[in-house]
Legacy VTK file of the C-alpha trace (Angstrom):
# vtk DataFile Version 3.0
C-alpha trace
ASCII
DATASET POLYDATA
POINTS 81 float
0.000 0.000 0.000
1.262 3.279 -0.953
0.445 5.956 0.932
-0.033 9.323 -0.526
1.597 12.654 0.819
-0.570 14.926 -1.369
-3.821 14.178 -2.301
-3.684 13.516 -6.017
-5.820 15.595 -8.637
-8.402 14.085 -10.720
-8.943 14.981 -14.615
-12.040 14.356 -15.856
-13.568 14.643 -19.657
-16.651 16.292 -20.625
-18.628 12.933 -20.101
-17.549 12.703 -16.591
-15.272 9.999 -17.348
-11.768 9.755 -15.146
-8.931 10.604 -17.832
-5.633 11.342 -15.699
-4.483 11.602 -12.209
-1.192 13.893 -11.152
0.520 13.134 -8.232
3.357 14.487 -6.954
6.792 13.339 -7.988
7.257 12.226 -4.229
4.412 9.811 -4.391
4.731 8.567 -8.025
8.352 7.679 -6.740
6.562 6.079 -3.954
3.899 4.315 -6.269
6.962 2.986 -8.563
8.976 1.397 -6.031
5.903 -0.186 -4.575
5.149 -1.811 -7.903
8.859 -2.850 -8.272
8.401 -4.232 -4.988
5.061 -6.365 -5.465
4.269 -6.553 -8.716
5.435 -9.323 -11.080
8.139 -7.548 -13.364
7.239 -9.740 -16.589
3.391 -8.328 -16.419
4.179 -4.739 -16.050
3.815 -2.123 -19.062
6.487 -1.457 -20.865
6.341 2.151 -19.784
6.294 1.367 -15.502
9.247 -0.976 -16.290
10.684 2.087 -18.069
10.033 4.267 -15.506
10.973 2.089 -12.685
14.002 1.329 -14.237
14.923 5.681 -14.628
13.673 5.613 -11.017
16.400 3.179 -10.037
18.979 4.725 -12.276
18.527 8.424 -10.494
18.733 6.800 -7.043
22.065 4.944 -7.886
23.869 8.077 -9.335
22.475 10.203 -6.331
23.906 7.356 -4.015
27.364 7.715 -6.163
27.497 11.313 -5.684
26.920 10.578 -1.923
29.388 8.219 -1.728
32.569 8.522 0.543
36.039 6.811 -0.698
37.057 4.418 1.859
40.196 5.619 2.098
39.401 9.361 2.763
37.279 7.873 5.855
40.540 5.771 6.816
42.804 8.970 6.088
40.809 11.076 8.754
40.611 8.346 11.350
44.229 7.996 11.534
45.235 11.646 11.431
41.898 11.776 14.151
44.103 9.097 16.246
LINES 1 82
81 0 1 2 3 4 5 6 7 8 9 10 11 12 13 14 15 16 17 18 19 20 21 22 23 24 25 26 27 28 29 30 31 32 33 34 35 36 37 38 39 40 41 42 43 44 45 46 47 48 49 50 51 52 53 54 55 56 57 58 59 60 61 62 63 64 65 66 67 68 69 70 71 72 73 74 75 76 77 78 79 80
C-alpha cells in the first residue's frame, strides 16, 4: 500500500469519465517502487518498467554522488588518532 503525501488531482472529460491523475513526484516515486516491490516484473507495461528502471537509475547516481572513498574515511581516522 502506498500511501499518498498529497492528495492527487483528478482529470475528468466532458462525459464525466476519469482521464488522468497527477501526483506528486514524491508519491509517483513512492507508487513505482511499490510496484517494483510487489508486482510481477514480466506483467508490467512497458512504460512502468521504463520508468521504474529511470527511477532506479537516479537513485544509484544520487547514491554515487553521496558516496565517501574508503580511504578518505581511513585517512581522517588515523590523522583523528
Amino acid at each position: 500500500m502506498v500511501l499518498m503525501t498529497n492528495p492527487p488531482k483528478m482529470v475528468y472529460d466532458d462525459a464525466g469519465q476519469l482521464v488522468e491523475v497527477i501526483l506528486s513526484a514524491e508519491d509517483y516515486r513512492a507508487y513505482l517502487r511499490a510496484l517494483a516491490s510487489q508486482s510481477d516484473w514480466e506483467v508490467l507495461p512497458e512504460f512502468l518498467q521504463d520508468a521504474i528502471d529511470r527511477m532506479l537509475i537516479d537513485e544509484v547516481r544520487h547514491e554515487k554522488d553521496m558516496a565517501v572513498d574508503l580511504e578518505d574515511v581511513l585517512a581522517d581516522e588515523l590523522l583523528a588518532t
